[in-house]
C-alpha positions as CSV (number, residue, x, y, z in Angstrom):
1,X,83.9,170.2,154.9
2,X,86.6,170.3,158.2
3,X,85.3,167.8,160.8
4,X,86.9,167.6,164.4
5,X,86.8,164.3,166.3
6,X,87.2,165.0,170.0
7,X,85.3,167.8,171.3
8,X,85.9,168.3,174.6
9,X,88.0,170.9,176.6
10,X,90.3,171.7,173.7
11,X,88.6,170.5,171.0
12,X,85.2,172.3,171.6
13,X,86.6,175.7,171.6
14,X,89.3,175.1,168.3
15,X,85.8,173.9,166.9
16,X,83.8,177.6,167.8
17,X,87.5,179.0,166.5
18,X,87.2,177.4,163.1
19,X,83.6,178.4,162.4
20,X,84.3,182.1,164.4
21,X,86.9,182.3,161.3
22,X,84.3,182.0,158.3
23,X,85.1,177.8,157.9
24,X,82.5,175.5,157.6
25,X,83.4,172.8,160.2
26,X,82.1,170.7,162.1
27,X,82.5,168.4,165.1
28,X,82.6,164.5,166.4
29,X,82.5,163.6,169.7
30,X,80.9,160.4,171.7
31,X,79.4,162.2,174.4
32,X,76.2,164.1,173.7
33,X,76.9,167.9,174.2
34,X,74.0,170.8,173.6
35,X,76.4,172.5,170.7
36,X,74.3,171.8,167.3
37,X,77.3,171.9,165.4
38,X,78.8,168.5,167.1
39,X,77.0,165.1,166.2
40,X,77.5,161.6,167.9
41,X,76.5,160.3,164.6
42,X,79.6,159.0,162.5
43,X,77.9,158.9,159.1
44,X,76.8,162.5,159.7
45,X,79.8,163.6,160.5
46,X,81.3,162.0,157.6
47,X,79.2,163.2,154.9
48,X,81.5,165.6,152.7
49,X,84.2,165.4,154.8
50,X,87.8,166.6,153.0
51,X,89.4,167.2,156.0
52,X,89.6,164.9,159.4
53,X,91.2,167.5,163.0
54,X,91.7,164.8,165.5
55,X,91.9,166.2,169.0
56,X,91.2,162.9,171.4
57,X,92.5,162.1,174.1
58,X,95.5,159.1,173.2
59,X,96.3,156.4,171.2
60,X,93.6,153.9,171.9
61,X,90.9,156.6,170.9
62,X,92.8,158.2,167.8
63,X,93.1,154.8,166.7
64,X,89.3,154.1,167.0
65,X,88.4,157.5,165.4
66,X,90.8,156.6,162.0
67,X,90.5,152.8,161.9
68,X,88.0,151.3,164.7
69,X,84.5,152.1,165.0
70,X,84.4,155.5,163.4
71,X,86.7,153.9,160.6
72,X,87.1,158.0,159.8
73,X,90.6,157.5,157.7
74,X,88.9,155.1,154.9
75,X,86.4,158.5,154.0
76,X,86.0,158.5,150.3
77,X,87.2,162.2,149.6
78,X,89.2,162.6,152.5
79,X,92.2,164.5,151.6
80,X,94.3,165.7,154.9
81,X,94.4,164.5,158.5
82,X,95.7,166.8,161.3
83,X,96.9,164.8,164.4
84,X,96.3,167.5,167.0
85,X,96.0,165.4,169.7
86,X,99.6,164.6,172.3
87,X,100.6,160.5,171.4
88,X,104.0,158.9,171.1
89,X,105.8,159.7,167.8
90,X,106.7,155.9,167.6
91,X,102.8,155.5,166.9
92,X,102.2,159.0,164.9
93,X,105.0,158.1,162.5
94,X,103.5,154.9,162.2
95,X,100.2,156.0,160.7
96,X,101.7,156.6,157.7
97,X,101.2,152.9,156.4
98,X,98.3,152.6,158.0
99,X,96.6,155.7,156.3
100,X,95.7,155.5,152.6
101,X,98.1,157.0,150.8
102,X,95.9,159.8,149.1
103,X,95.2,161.0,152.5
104,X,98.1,163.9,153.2
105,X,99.0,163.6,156.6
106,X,100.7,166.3,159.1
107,X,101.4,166.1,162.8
108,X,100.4,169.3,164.3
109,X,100.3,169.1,168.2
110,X,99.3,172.3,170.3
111,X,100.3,173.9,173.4
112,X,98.4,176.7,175.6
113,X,95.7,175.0,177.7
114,X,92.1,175.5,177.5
115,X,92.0,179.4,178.1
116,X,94.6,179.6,174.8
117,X,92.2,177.1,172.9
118,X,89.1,179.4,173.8
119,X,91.1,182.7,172.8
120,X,92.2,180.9,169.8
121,X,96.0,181.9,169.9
122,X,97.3,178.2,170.4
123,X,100.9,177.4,169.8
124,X,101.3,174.6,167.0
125,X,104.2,172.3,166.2
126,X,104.1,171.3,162.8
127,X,105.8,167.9,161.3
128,X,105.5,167.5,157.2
129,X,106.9,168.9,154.1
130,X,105.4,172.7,153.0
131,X,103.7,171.0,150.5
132,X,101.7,168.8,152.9
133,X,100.9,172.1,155.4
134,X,100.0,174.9,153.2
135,X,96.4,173.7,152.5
136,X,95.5,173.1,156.2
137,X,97.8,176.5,157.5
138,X,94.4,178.7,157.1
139,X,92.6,176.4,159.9
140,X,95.7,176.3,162.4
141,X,96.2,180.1,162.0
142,X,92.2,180.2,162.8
143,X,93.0,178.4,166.0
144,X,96.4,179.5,166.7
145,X,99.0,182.4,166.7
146,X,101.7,180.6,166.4
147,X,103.2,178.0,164.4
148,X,106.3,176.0,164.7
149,X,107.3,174.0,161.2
150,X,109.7,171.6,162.7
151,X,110.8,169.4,159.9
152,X,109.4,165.8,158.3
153,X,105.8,164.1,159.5
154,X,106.6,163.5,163.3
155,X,109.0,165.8,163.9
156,X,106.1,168.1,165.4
157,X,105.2,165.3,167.8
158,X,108.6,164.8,169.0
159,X,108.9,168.1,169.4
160,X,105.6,168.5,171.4
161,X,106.3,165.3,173.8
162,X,110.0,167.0,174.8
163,X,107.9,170.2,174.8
164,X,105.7,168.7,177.5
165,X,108.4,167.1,179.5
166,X,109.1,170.2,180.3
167,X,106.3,171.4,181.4
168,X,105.6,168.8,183.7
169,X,108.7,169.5,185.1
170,X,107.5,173.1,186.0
171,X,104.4,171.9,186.8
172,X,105.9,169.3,189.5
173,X,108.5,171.5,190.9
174,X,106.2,174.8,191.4
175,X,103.5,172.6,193.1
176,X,106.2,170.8,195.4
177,X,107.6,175.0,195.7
178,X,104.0,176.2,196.5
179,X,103.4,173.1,199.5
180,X,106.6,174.4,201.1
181,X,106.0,177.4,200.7
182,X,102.7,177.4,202.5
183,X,104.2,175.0,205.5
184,X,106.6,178.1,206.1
185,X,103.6,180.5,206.1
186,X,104.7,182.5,202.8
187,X,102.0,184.3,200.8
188,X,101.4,182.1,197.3
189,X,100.5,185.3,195.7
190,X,103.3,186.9,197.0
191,X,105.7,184.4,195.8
192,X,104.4,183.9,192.5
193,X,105.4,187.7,192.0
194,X,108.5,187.2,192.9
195,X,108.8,184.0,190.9
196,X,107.2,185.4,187.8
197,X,110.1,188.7,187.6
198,X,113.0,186.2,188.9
199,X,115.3,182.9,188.0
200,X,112.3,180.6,189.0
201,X,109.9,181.8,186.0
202,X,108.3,179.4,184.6
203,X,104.7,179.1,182.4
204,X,103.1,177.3,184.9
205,X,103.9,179.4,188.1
206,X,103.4,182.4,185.7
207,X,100.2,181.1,184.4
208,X,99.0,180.4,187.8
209,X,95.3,180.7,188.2
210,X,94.4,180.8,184.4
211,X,95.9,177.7,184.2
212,X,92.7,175.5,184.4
213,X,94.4,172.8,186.4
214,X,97.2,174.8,188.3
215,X,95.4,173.3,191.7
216,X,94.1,170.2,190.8
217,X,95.3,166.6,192.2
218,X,96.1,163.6,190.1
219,X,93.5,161.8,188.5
220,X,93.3,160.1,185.3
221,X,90.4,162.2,183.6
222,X,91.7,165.6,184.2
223,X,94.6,167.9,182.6
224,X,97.1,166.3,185.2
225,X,96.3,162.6,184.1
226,X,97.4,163.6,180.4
227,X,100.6,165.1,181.7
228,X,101.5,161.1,182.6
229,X,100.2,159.7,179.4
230,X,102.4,163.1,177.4
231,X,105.5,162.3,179.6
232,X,105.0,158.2,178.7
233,X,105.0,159.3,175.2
234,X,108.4,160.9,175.6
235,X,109.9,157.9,177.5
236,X,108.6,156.2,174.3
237,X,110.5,157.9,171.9
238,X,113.4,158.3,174.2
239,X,117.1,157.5,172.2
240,X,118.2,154.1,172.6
241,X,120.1,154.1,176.2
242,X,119.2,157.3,177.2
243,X,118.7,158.1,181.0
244,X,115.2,158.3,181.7
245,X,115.5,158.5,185.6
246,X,114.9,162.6,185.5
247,X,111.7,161.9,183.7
248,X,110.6,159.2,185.4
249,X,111.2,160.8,188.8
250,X,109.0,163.6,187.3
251,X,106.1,161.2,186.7
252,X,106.1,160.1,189.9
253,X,105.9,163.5,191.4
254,X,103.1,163.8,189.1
255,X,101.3,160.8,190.3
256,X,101.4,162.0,193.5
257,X,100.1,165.4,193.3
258,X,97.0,166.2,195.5
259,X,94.5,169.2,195.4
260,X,95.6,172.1,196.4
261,X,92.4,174.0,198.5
C-alpha cells in the first residue's frame, strides 16, 4: 500500500495521479476533505502501509508526520520514504539517523505548480543511489514527466532549494516589471507577449495566469508564503561565507508583494 501525508493543493491531485495510474494509494491529511480515499485517521492510514509520499508543508509538519503525532516512520513494514515536500537539505540529510535504517529513503522534491500536479507531468529532482530509486520510479513517473537523478540522498533537495531561488527571483522581478508597467499605462497582456518571445522570458511571466498564484499578495498560507520558507531553506544550506545579500534582497521583495487586482 502507497500512503501520502499532506493532501492539499499538491498533494491531492499526485494522490488522484497515483490511483488514475492503476496504484493502490491512499492519502493522510489533518483537515477533513470529501475525497473517500483520504483519512484523518493515522492508524487507518497506516494499516499496510510499505510506502510513506510526504508532501506537507515544512519541517515542523514533516517532522510530526515521521516522528510526532503520526509517528509514520516507526511503521512495521515500511520500506521507502519519498520526501516530496520543499525543506532545508541540512534537515533532509539529517533524517537519515533519525529514520530506521530498513526504511530506504530518497529525496525527491517537485516543481510545476498545482496545474502540473493536476496534469500529472511534475518535474522531480531525485537525491539517492539507483538502487534506492528504482522501486519508487513507477509512482514519480505516475505523477511526473520528468525526472532529474541528481546524485546521493539530498542532493535532489539542494538542487530543488537553488531551483526555487530562482524562481522567486522571476517571480519578484516580473511582479515589480508588471507594477511599472501598469503605472506607465502598458498593456500586461501585451507585454507578457513580448516578454515570453524576448530576453526577459521567464516561467513565471510565461506561465502567467495558469500560474495559480501569479497575482496573489504575500501571506503565509498561500503559494507566495512557501516561496519565503523555499528561499530560507537555501540561505540554510548556503556555503560557508557565501553572499547571501542577492537572496535576501529577494525575500524581501517577496515579503512585500501585494495583490495584484
Amino acid at each position: 500500500m502507497i500512503g501520502l501525508a499532506g493532501c492539499g493543493r499538491m498533494g491531492a491531485p499526485m494522490l488522484a495521479a497515483l490511483r488514475s495510474a492503476g496504484f493502490e494509494a491512499r492519502g493522510f491529511d489533518v483537515r477533513q476533505t470529501d475525497d473517500p480515499h483520504i483519512t484523518t485517521d493515522p492508524q487507518a492510514f497506516a494499516e499496510g502501509l510499505t510506502t510513506l509520499i510526504t508532501v506537507v508543508r515544512d519541517i515542523a509538519q514533516t517532522h510530526e508526520v515521521l516522528f510526532g503525532a503520526q509517528g509514520f516512520a516507526a511503521i512495521p513494514g515500511l520500506k521507502h520514504i519519498l520526501i516530496c515536500s520543499t525543506l532545508s537539505p541540512v534537515y533532509v540529510t539529517g533524517l537519515r539517523d533519525l529514520v530506521p535504517e530498513g526504511v530506504t529513503l530518497t529525496d525527491a522534491p517537485m516543481s510545476g505548480a498545482q496545474i502540473a500536479a493536476r496534469e500529472a507531468r511534475l518535474t522531480f529532482m531525485l537525491g539517492g543511489t539507483e538502487d534506492d530509486i528504482a522501486p519508487v520510479r513507477p509512482l514519480l513517473q505516475a505523477m511526473g514527466t520528468t525526472l532529474h537523478p541528481m546524485g546521493e540522498f539530498g542532493a535532489g533537495m539542494q538542487a530543488k532549494v537553488l531551483n526555487n531561488l530562482l524562481a522567486a527571483s522571476s517571480t519578484a522581478m516580473t511582479r515589480l516589471v508588471l507594477d511599472w508597467a501598469q503605472a506607465s499605462g502598458l498593456d500586461d497582456k501585451k507585454l507578457l507577449n513580448l516578454i515570453h518571445s524576448s530576453s526577459g522570458q521567464n516561467w513565471f511571466a510565461s506561465g502567467g495566469e495558469d500560474i495559480e498564484f501569479f497575482n496573489d499578495g504575500m501571506d503565509p498560507e498561500n503559494t507566495i508564503g512557501i516561496l519565503i520558507k523555499d528561499i530560507d531553506s537555501a540561505l540554510d544550506a548556503a556555503p560557508p561565507g557565501a553572499d547571501t545579500s542577492l537572496p535576501r534582497s529577494v525575500r524581501d521583495a517577496i515579503r512585500s508583494l501585494k495583490p495584484r487586482g
